[in-house]
C-alpha positions as CSV (number, residue, x, y, z in Angstrom):
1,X,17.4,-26.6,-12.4
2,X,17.2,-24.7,-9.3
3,X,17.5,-20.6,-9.0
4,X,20.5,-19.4,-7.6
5,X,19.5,-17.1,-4.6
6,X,22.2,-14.1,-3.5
7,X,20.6,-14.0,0.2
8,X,23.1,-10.7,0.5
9,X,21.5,-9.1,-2.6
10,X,18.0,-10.0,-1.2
11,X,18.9,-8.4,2.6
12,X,20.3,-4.9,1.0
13,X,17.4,-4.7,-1.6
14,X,15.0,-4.8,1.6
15,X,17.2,-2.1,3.8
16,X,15.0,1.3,2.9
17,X,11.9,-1.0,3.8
18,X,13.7,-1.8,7.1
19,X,14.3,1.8,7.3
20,X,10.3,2.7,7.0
21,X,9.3,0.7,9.1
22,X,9.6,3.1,12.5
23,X,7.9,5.7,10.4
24,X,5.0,3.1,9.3
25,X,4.6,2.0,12.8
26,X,3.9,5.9,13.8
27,X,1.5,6.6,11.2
28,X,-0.2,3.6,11.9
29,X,-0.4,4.4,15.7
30,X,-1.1,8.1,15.0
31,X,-4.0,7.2,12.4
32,X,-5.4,4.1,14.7
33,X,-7.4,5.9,16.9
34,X,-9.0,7.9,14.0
35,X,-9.9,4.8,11.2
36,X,-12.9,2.3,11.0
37,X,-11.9,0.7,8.0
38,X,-8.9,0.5,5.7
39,X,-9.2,-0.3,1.6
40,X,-6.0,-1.7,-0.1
41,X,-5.8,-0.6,-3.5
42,X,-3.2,-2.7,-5.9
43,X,-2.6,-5.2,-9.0
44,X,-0.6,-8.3,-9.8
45,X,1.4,-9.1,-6.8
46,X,1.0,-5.6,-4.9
47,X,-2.6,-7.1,-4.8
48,X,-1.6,-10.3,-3.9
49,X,0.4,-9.1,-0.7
50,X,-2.5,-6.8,0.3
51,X,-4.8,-9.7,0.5
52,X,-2.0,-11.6,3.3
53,X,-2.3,-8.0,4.7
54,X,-6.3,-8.2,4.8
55,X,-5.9,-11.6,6.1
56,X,-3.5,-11.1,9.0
57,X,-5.9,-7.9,9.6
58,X,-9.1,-10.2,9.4
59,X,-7.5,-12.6,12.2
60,X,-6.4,-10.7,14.2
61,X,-8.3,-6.9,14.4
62,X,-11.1,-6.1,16.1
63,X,-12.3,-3.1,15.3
64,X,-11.1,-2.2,11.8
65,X,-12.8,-3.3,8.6
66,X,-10.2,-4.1,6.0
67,X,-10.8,-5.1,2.3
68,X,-8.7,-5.3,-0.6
69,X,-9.7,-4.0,-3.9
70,X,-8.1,-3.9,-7.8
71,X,-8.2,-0.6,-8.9
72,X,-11.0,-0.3,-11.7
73,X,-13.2,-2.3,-9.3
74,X,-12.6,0.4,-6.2
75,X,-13.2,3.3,-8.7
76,X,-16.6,1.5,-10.3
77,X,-17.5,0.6,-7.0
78,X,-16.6,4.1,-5.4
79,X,-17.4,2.5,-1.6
80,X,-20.3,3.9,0.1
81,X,-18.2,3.8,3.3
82,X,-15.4,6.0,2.3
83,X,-15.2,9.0,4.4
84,X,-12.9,10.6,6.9
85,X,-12.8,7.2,8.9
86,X,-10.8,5.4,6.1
87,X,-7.5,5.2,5.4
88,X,-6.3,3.9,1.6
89,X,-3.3,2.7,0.9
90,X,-2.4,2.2,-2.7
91,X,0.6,0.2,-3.8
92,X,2.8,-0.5,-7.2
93,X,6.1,-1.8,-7.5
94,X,7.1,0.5,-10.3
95,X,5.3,3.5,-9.1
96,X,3.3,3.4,-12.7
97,X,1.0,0.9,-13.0
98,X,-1.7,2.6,-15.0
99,X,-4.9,1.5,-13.3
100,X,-3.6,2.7,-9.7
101,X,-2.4,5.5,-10.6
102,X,-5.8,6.5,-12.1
103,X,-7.5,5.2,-8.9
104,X,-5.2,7.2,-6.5
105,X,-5.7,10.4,-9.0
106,X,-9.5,9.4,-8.5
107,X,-9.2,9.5,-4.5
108,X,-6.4,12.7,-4.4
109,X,-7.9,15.3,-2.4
110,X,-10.5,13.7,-0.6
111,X,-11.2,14.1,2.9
112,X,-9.4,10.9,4.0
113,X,-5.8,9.6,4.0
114,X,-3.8,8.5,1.4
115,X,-0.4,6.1,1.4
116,X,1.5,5.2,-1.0
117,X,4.4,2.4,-1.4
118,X,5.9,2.0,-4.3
119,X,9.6,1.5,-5.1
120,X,11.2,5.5,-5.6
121,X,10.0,9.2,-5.0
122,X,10.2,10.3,-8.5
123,X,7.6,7.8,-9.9
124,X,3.8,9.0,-10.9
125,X,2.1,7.5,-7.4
126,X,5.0,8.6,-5.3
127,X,3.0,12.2,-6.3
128,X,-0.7,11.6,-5.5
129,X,-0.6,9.9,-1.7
130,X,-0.8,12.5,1.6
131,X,1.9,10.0,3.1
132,X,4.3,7.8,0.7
133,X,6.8,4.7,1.7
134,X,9.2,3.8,-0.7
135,X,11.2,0.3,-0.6
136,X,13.5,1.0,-3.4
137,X,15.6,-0.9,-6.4
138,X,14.4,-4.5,-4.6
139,X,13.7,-7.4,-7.0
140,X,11.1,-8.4,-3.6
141,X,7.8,-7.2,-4.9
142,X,6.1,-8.3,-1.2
143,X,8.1,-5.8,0.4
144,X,5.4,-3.3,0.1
């Protein structure tokens, strides 16, 4: 038996990512000029979205190495290349996923940038990122 789909509920779930977006798009043009490589930091599907990101990235960049990493494997690897010249973005549904919100405690306060996306302001990783995106009550975990 199929799953019922409410294509309305769907549409407003996604409207504070809708909403980001302009913002996203500045930070991104604003940071461009200033980044070599950028390391996505996530689990489950957050992680599994990030890699479509790396991809598209991978296709179609140039100049900007991307990777994508699970959290305990960023932190045990600790990246050689992570400097002023990297941006991280870190990403959890719920906001409190327990291995990224250790890894964004383990890069808070380093000399690079830190995003955040995660669902509302009040959860744990909301705290720890220098810029933070949040899509809401959405049932779409790939809005992120």
């Amino acid at each position: 038996m199929a799953t019922e789909i409410d294509a309305a509920e769907i549409i407003e779930g996604l409207n504070l990512a809708v909403e980001a977006l302009p913002r996203a798009a500045a930070l991104g043009r604003e940071a461009g000029a200033n980044i070599d490589r950028v390391y996505l930091i996530a689990c489950g599907s957050a992680n599994r979205a990030m890699q479509g990101i790396q991809y598209w990235a991978d296709h179609h960049g140039r100049n900007v190495e991307v990777r994508t990493f699970f959290p305990a494997e960023f932190m045990a690897m600790n990246p050689p290349k992570l400097d002023k010249r990297t941006l991280v973005i870190l990403a959890s549904k719920s906001g409190k996923t327990p291995e990224t919100v250790q890894a964004a405690e383990f890069v808070k306060g380093r000399t690079f940038q830190t995003v955040v996306l995660t669902q509302v302001d009040s959860s744990p990783l909301a705290q720890l990122g220098d810029e933070a995106f949040f899509v809401g009550n959405t049932t779409e975990s790939f809005t992120a």
